[in-house]
C-alpha positions in Angstrom: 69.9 145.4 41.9 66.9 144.7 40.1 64.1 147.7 40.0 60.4 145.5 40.7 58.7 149.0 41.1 55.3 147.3 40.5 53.1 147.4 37.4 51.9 150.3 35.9 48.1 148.7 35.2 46.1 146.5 36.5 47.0 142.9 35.3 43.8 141.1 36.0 41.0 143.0 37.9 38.5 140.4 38.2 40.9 138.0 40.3 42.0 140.9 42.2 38.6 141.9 43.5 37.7 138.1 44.0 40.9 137.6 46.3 39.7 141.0 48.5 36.4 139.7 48.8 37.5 136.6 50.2 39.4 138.5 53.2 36.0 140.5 53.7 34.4 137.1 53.7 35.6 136.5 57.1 34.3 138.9 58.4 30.9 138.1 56.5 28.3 138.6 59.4 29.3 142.2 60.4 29.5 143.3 56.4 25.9 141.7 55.7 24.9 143.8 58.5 26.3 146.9 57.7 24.8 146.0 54.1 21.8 145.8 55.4 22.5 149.2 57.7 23.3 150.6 54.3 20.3 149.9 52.6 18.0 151.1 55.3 19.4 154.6 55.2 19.3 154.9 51.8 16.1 153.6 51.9 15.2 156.6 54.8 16.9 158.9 52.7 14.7 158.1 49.4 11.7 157.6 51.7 11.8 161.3 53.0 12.3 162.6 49.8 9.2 161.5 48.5 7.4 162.5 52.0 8.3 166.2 50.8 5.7 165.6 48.3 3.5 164.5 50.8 3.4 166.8 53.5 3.5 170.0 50.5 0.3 168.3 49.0 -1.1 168.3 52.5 -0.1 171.9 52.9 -1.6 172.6 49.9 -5.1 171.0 50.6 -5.2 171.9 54.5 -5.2 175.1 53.2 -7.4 175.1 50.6 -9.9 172.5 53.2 -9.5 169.1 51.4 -7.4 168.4 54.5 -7.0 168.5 58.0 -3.9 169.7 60.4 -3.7 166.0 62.3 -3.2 164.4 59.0 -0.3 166.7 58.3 1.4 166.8 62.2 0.9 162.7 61.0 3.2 163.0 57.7 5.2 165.1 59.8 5.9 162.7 62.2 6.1 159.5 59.3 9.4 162.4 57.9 10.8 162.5 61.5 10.6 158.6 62.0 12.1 157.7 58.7 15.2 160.5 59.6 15.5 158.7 62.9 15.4 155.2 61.4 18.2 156.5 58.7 20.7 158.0 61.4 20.5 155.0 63.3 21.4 152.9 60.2 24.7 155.4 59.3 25.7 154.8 62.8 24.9 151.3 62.6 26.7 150.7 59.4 29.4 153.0 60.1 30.5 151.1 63.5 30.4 147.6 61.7 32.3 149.1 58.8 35.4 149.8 61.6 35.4 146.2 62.5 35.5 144.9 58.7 38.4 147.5 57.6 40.5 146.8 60.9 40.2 143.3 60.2 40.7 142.8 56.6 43.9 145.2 56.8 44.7 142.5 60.4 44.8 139.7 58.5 46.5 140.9 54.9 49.7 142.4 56.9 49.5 139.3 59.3 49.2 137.3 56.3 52.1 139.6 54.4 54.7 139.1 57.0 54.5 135.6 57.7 54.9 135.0 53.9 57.3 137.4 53.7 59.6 135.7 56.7 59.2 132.1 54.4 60.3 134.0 51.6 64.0 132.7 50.3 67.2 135.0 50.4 67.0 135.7 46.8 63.6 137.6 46.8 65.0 140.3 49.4 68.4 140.1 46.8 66.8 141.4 43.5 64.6 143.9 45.4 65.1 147.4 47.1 63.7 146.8 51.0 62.2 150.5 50.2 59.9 148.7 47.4 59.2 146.3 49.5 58.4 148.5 52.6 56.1 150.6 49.9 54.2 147.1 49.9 53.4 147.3 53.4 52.4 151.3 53.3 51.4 152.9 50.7 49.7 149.9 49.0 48.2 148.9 51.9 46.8 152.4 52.6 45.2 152.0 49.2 43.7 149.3 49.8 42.4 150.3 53.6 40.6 153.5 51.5 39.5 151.1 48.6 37.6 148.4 51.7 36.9 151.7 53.9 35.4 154.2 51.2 35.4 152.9 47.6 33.1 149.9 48.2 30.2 151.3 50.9 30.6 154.3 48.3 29.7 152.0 45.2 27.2 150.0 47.4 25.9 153.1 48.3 25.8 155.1 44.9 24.4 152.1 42.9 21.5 151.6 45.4 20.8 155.5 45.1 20.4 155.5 42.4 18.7 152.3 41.3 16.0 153.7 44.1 15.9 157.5 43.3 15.4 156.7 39.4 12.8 154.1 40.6 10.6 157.1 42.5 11.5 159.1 39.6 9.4 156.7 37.2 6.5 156.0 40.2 6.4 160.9 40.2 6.7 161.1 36.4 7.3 159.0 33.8 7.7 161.9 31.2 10.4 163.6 32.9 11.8 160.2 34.0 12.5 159.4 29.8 14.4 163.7 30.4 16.6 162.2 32.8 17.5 159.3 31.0 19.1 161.1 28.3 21.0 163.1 30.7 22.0 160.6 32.8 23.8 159.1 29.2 25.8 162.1 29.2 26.7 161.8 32.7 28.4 158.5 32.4 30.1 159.1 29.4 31.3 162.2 31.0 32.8 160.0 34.3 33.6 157.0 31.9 36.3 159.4 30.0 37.8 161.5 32.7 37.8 158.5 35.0 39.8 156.7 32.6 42.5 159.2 31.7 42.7 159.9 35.3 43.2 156.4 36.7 46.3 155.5 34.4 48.1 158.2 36.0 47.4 157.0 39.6 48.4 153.9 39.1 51.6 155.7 37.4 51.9 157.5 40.3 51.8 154.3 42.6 54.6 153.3 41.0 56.8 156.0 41.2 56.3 156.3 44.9 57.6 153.1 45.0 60.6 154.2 43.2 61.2 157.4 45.0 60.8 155.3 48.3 63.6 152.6 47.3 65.9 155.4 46.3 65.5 157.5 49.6 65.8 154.2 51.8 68.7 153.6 49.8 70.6 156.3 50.0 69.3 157.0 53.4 71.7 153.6 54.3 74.3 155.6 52.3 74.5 158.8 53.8 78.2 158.3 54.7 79.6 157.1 51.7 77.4 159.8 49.9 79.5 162.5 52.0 82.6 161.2 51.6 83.0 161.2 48.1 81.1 164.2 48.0 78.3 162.5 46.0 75.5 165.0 47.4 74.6 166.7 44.1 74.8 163.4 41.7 72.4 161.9 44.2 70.1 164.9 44.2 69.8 164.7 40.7 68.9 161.0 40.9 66.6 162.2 43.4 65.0 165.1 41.2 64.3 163.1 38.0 62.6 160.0 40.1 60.6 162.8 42.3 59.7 164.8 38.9 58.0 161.3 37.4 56.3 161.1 40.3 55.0 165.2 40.1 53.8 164.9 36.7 52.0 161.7 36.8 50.3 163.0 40.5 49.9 166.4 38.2 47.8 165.1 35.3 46.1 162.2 37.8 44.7 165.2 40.0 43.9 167.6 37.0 41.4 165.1 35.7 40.1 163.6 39.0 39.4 167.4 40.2 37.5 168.5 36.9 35.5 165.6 37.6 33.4 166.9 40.0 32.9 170.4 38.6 31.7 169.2 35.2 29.3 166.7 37.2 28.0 169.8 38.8 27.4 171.8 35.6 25.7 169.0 34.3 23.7 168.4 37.7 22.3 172.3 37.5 21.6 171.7 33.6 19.5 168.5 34.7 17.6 170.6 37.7 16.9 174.1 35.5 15.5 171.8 32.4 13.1 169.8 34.8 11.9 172.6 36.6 11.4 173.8 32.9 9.8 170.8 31.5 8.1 170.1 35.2 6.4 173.8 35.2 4.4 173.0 31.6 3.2 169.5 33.1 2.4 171.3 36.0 0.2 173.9 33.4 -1.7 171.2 31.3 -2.2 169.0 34.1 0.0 166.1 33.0 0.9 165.7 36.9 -2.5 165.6 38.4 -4.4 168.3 40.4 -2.7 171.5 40.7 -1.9 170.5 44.2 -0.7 167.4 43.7 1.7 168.7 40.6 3.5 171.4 42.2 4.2 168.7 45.3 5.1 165.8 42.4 7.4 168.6 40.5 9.3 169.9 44.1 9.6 166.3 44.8 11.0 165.2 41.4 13.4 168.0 41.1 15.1 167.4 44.9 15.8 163.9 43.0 16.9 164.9 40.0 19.4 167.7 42.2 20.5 164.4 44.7 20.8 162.5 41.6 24.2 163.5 40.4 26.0 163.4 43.7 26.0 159.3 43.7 27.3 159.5 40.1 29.8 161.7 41.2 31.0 160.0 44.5 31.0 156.8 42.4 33.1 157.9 39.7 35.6 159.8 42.4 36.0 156.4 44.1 37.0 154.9 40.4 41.0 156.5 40.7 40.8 154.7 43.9 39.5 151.8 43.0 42.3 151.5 40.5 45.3 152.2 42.8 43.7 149.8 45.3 43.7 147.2 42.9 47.2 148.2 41.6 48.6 147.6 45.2 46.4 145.0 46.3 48.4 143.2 43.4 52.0 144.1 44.2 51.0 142.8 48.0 49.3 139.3 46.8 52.4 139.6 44.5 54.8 139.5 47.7 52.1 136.6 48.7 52.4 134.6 45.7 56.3 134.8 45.8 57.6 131.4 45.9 58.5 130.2 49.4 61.3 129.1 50.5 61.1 125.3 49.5 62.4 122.6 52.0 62.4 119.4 51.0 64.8 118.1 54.0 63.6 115.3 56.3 66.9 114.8 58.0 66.7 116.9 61.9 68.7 117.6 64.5 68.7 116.3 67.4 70.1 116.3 71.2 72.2 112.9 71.4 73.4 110.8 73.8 76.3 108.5 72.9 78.1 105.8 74.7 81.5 104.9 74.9 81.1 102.4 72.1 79.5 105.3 69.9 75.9 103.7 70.1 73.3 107.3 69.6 70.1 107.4 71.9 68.2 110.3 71.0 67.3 112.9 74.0 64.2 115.4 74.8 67.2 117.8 76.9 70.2 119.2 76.2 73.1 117.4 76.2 75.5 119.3 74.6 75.9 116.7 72.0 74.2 116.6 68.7 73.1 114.0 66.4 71.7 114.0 62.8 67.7 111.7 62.9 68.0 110.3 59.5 63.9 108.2 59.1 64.3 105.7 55.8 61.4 104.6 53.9 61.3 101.1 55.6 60.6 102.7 58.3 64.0 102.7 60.0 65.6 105.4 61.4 69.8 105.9 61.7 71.5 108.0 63.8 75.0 109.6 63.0 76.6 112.4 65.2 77.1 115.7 64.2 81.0 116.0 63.9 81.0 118.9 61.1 82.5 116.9 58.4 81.5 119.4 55.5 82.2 118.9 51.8 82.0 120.0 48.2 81.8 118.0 46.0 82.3 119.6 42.1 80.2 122.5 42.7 79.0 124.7 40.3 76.8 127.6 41.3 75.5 131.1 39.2 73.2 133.6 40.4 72.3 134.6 37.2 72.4 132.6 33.8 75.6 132.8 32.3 77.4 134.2 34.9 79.3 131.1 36.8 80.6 131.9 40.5 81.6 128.7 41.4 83.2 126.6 38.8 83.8 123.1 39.6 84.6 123.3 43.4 85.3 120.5 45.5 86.9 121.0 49.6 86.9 119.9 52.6 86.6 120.9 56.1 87.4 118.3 58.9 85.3 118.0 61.8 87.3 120.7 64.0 89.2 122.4 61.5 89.8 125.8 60.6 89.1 126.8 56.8 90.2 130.3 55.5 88.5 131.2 52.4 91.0 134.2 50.7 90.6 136.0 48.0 89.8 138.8 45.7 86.0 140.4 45.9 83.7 138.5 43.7 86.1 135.6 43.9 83.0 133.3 45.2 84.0 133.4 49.2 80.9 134.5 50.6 78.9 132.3 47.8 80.1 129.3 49.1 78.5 130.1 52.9 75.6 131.2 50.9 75.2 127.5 49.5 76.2 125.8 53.2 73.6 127.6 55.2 71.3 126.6 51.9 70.6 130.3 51.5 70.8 129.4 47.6 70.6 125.5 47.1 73.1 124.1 44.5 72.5 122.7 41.2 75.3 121.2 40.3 77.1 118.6 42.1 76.8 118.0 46.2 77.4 119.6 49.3 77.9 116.9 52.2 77.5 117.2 55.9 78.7 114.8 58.3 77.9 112.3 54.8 74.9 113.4 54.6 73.4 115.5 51.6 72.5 118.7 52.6 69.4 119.0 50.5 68.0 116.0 52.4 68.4 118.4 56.0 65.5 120.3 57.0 66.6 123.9 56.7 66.0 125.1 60.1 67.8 122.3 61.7 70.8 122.9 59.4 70.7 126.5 60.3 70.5 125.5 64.0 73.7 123.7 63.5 75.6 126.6 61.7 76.5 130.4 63.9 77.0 133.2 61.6 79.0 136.4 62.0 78.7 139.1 59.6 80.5 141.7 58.0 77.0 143.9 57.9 75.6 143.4 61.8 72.7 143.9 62.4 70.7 144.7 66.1 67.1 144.7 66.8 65.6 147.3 69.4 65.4 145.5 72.7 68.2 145.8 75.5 71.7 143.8 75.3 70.6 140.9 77.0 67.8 140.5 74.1 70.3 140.7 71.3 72.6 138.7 72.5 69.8 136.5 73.4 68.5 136.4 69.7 71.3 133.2 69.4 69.2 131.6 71.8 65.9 132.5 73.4 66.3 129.8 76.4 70.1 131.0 77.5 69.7 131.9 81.0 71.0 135.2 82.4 74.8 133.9 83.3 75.1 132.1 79.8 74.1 135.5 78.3 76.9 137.1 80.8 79.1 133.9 79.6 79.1 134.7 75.3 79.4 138.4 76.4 82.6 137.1 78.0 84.0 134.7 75.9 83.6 137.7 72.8 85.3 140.4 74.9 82.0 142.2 75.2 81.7 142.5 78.7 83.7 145.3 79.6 82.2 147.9 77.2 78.6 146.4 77.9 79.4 147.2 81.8 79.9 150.6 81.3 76.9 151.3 79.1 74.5 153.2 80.8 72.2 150.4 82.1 74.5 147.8 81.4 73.4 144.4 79.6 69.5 146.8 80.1 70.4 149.5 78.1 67.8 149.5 75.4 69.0 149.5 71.4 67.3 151.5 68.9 68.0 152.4 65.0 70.6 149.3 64.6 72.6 150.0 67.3 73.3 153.7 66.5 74.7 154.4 69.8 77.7 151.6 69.4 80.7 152.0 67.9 81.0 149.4 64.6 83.2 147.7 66.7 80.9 147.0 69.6 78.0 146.3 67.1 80.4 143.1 65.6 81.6 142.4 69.2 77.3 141.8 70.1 77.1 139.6 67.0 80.1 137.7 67.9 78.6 137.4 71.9 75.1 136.3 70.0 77.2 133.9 68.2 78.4 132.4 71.5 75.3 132.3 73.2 74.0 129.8 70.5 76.5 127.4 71.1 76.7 126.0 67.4 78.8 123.4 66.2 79.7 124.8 62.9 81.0 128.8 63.0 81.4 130.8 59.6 82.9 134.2 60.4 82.5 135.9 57.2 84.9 139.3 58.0 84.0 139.1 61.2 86.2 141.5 62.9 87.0 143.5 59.8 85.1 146.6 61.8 87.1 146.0 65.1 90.3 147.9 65.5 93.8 145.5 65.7 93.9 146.3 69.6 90.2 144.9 70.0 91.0 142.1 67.4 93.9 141.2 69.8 91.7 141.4 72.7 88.8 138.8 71.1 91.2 136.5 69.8 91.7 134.5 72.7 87.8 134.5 73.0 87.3 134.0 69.7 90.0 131.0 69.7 88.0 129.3 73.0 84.9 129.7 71.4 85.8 128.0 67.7 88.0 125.0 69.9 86.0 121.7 69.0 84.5 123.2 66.0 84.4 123.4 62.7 85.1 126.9 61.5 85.0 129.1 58.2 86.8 132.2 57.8 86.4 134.5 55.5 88.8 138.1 55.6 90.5 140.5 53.4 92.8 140.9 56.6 95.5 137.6 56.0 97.1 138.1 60.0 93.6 136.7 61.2 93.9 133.4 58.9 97.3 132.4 59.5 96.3 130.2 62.2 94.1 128.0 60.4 94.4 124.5 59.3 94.0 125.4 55.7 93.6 128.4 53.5 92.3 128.1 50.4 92.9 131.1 47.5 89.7 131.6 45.6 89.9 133.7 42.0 87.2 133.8 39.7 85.1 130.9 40.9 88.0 128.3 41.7 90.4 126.9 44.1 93.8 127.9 42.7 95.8 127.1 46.2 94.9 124.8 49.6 97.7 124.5 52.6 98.5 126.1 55.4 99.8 129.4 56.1 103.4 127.8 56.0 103.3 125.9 52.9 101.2 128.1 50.9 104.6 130.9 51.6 106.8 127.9 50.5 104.6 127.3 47.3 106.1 131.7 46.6 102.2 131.5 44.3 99.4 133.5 44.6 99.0 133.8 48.6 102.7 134.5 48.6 102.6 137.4 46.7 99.4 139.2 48.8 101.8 138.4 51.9 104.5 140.0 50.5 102.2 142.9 48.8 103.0 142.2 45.1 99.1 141.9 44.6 96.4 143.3 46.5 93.3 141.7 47.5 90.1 144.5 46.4 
């Protein structure tokens, strides 16, 4: 299987921030405001700064009588309003902030799954579902911190600054040119570690999604791994993938932690040289009255000390900002996948015909079925769905150069049953693949009652088609649900019914709430046996014309086997069926086996005349060859 582990950089930044500002643009009116929340306590914060310098002037001159105590209890009171104003504004901004995050991350998931159930068959093929489940969690919790944290932080830190610097210049222009330089050195500082630091994390964001496809991987294989006693080659696999991962989380964090130190150092060189510089100002005057330069210096250092923090936050958000923009682009990746294309405008629909075959189309069920075939004059035909099906030279590959299908032309009869035999690999399962249209073909035709394939919609093909699996699969939800999932509208006794007619019944009775007991983790608490005897029920429920029973009891023991088969045989009676099974006692019956190998029909006939013919299906009935 393909590795798609994600990119280890960011491909194109700029279109990756555009496309996240466009999910925070619906929710426009609560981020202006908490903008605008932003701004105001920033604005309180600066604000109270520079009162400091203000009510320690007043101190100053109250004492010394150029002032009185109302006009300080008044500053006083201007500090204690602006505070008030400022927590207000947090809260403010804070609370709207909730509603942007939760709904940005609403709509990307929303927006993530419903793409992701249009995408074809193939995308799911070449990927692990761990990757793709990393998608949906770690990449989306990078993106949640990066529309959270990383952007009010920026917002926040550029403003800071932009308005601390500003009072800076208004309280001192000389030091203002001092903290100029050092500000230089501060962002060369952040630009260098932040950029050695941020390759790693987006290293790291890769690996996890390695080490997550590996663990769901083998997770699924935990039995096989035990059997042939692959624990320690699997650990090994395990330990190089998790190592990557430690090293690259290693020299991400070593850089983002000294980050923050060294902006400190530099911070507590910036406030001791001020102080320095301030305290000779202060001397000759350069700040005023003596009065009103102690108050300016005070005031200008607590800047210059709040100065670095912004810097700091800012450039701490930068590993994030990079990670988020890493995932963000694996999950518009998964968006941008190519869907699914259906080009079909042939549907299905409930029919009702006459004795002398005329088709009336019908809005209920009629247990009849006809194919709606609109022509571009207009007109519309009718023809019934008998399950005529046919290849016609078919050649298929799944990757270049590597043919399954070479050539292949059948037929399946409306009510016959086709057996499909042959080695692993031989091109069995491909050819259901290209039926249901899970893979469309590009050479030669698939035909359908006469009717091209590709010109069917998909769903209403599918519709037409049941499906049971060698790999079952069960959702959580009780019985009934699951065998409900063939179709939603089956009443009660037509669930009871499929159970039934699969043989299903008697086990689901004695479950411990019957067709209510509740299934979890895949059916873990069924046998393999009952798991495929619920996908057969499921299949029953739906009623479908066309069955394809791709080793569908290969899980069931021969004594449960038996026990379907009658079921099985009411419930493929009228239809067209396809059988594929390594097992050749449950194809004998059917109207015509065909012997795959490498991509072609090497035999056709029935179980009778293929013996007669002493070839290839001779020999696997008498054991000569085996089929692997």
């Amino acid at each position: 299987m393909a590795n798609h582990a994600g990119p280890v950089k960011v491909q194109n930044p700029a279109k990756t921030l555009l496309r996240i500002f466009s999910y925070i643009g619906k929710y426009k009116g609560s981020a202006i405001f908490a903008l605008v929340g932003l701004i105001l306590s920033i604005a309180a914060n600066v604000a109270g700064t520079f009162y400091i310098k203000i009510i320690l002037e007043l101190v100053i001159n109250v004492r010394e009588g150029l002032a009185t105590s109302a006009d300080l209890i008044q500053a006083i009171g201007s500090l204690i309003g602006i505070y008030a104003v400022g927590i207000v504004a947090v809260f403010t901004q804070e609370r709207l902030m909730i509603n942007v995050v939760t709904g940005v991350m609403r709509s990307i998931r929303d927006e993530m799954f419903e793409k992701m159930e249009r995408l074809p068959v193939k995308y799911f093929d070449t990927r692990t579902h761990g990757e793709i489940m990393s998608r949906y969690t770690n990449d989306t919790e990078a993106l949640r911190q990066f529309v959270a944290s990383a952007i009010p932080q920026l917002f926040s830190s550029c403003i800071t600054v932009v308005a601390m610097f500003t009072m800076m210049v208004i309280l001192s222009w000389q030091l203002s040119l001092f903290v100029v330089g050092m500000l230089a050195l501060m962002l060369i500082s952040v630009g260098r570690i932040a950029k050695k630091s941020g390759s790693y994390f987006i290293k790291q964001q890769a690996a996890i999604g390695k080490v997550n496809g590996y663990i769901e991987e083998y997770i699924e294989g935990q039995k096989v791994t035990k059997v042939f006693c692959h624990e320690k080659k699997v650990k090994e696999g395990f330990a190089g993938l998790n190592e990557e991962l430690c090293n690259n989380a290693t020299a991400a964090n070593a850089y983002a932690n000294s980050l923050m130190p060294i902006m400190g150092n530099l911070s507590y060189l910036l406030y001791a040289s001020v102080a320095i510089i301030g305290s000779y100002l202060v001397l000759n005057g350069a700040l005023g009255s003596y009065a009103a330069g102690i108050a300016t210096l005070i005031a200008f250092m607590q800047y210059s000390r709040q100065l670095s923090s912004p810097i700091g936050q800012a450039a701490q958000q930068f590993n994030g900002i990079l990670l988020a923009l890493a995932g963000a682009e694996r999950i518009f990746d998964l968006m941008d996948a190519e869907p699914e294309k259906d080009e079909g405008y042939v549907t299905l629909v409930n029919a009702i015909i006459d004795e002398e075959g005329n088709i009336t189309e019908s809005e209920k069920p009629t247990g009849r079925w006809a194919w709606k075939h609109p022509h571009k004059d207009g007109t519309l035909t009718y023809t019934e769905l008998k399950g005529d099906i046919r290849f016609e030279s078919v050649t298929f590959s799944y990757e270049e150069n590597k043919t399954v299908l070479k050539d292949i032309s059948l037929y399946a009869h409306p009510g016959q049953k086709i057996a499909l035999v042959g080695s692993t690999g031989a091109g069995k399962t491909t050819i259901t693949n290209l039926l249901t249209r899970f893979y469309d073909v590009p050479d030669g035709k698939i035909r359908y009652d006469g009717i091209n394939i590709n010109k069917i919609k998909k769903d209403d093909l599918r519709s037409s088609l049941g499906m049971v699996l060698q790999d079952t699969h069960l959702f959580t939800g009780t019985v009934k649900e699951n065998i409900r999932y063939g179709r939603p509208d089956a009443t009660d006794e037509e669930v009871y019914e499929a159970a039934r007619l699969a043989n299903a019944d008697f086990f689901i009775s004695h479950l411990p709430e019957g067709y209510d007991t509740v299934l979890t983790a895949d059916g873990a608490n069924l046998s393999q046996g009952q798991r495929q005897l619920l996908a057969i029920a499921r299949v029953a429920a739906a009623d479908p014309p066309v069955l394809i029973l791709d080793e569908a009891t290969s899980s069931i023991d021969t004594r449960t086997e038996w026990l379907i088969q009658k079921g099985m045989d009411r419930l493929m009676q009228g239809r067209t069926v396809f059988i594929i099974a390594h097992r050749l006692s449950t194809v004998r019956n059917a109207d015509a086996i065909l012997v795959i190998e490498n991509g072609e029909i090497i035999e056709r006939g029935n179980h009778e005349s293929l013996i007669n013919q002493k070839g290839r299906y001779y020999q696997l009935n008498m054991g000569m060859f085996e089929l692997s």
